[in-house]
N, C-alpha and C positions, 0 to 999 in steps of 0.2 A: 289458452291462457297460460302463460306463464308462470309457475311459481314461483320465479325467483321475484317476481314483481314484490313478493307481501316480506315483511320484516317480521314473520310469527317469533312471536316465544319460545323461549326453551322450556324442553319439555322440563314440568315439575317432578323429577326425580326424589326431591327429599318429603314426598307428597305418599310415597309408597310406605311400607313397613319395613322395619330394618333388615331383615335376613332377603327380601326382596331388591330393597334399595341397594344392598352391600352386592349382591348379583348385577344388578343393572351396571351398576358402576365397573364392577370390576372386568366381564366382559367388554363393554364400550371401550375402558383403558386397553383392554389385552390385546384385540381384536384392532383396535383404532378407528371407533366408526362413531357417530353422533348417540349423544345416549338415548334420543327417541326411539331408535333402533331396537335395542334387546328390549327395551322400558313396555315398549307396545307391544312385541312379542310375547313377553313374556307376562303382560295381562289377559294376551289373549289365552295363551296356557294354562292359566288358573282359570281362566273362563271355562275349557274346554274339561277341567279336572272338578269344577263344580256346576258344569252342564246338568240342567234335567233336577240339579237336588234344590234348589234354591229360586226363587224369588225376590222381588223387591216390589213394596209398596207404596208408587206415586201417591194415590192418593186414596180414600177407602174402597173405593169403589171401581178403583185400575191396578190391575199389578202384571207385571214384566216379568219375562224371566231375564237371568245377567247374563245368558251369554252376547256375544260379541263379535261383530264382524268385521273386521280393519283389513284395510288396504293399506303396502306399505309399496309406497312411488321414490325410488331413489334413481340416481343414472347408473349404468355398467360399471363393475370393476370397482364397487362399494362396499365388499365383501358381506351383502346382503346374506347371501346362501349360507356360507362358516357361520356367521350367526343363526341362520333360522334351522340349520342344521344341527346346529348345540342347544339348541332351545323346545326344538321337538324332539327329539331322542326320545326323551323318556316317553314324552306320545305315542309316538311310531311303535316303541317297543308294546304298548300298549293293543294298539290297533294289532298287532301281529299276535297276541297273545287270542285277544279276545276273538279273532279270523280263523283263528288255531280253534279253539273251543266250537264256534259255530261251524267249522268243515263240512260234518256230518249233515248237519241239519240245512244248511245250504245245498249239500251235492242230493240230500233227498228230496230236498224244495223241485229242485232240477230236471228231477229223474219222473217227480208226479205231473209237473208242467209238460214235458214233453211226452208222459202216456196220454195226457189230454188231449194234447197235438193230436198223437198219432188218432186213436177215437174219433176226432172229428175227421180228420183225414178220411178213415175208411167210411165213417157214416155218411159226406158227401160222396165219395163214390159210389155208395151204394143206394141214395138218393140217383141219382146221377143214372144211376144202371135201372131206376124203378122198381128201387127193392124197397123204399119204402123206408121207414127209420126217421122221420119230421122230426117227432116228439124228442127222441133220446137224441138228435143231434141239437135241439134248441136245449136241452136239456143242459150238455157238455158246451157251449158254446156260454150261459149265462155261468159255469162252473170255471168256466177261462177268464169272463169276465170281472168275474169278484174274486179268483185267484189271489191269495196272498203270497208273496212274495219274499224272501229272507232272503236281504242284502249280504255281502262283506262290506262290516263295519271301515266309514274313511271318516279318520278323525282329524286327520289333517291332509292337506290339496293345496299343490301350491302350479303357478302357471296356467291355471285351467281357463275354458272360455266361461263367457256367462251362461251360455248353454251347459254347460259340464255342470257347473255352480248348481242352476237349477234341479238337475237331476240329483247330483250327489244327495242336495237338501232334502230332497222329496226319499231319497232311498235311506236316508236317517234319522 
């Protein structure tokens, strides 16, 4: 289907708050790209900077949380990227900060995941060889199982497939 079929609206820019509204604008002019552009970007930004603390309440007995999933469909050579690259910055540096903080505790995640491996490793060989060992390899097997796992925080993804999408979500 075509989009150019639909005659949408323009996006409500004067719908935003002023120190927000005065960014949309002023990018959009600078950049030269439709103001939906920075305007959706940069709700999804605020989304992603009030991820996890907030909610909204439909109605008593349903509540939301705000963040936000947008897809933004324009053609090549729209200077998509200059925009979504000035607009995550401060994200990015974010993710890098807080990736920085969890190293440790990532490369430990890593280190205990793979004594597991090896454990089981040897307990099937030695199954294997009739040495015996059932219990303590079903043991480390349901300990792999329910393994918790500590990601590197991605707080922003951009070109991924839907399969990527999914994982990313489930690892955050």
């Amino acid at each position: 289907i075509s989009l150019a079929e639909y005659d949408l609206p323009d996006f409500p820019v004067d719908a935003l708050p002023g120190s927000l509204r005065d960014f949309v604008t002023d990018v959009a002019e600078s950049i030269q790209v439709p103001f939906d552009l920075p305007a959706m970007l940069s709700l999804v930004a605020v989304s992603v900077v009030a991820g996890g603390k907030y909610r909204i309440q439909a109605k008593p007995d349903w509540t939301e949380p705000i963040n936000l999933y947008i897809v933004i469909v324009m053609l090549s050579a729209t200077r998509k990227s200059v925009v979504f690259q000035l607009i995550t910055e401060p994200i990015r540096e974010c993710e890098r900060e807080l990736s920085e903080k969890l190293k440790s505790a990532i490369e430990k995640c890593r280190s205990e995941y793979r004594v597991l491996e090896a454990r089981q490793k040897k307990l099937e060989r030695n199954l294997a060889e009739g040495k015996g060992g059932e219990l303590e390899l079903e043991q480390v097997s349901r300990e792999i199982a329910k393994f918790q796992w500590i990601y590197e925080p991605t707080l922003v993804a951009s070109d991924v497939t839907v399969e990527a999408v999914s994982q990313l979500l489930f690892q955050n």
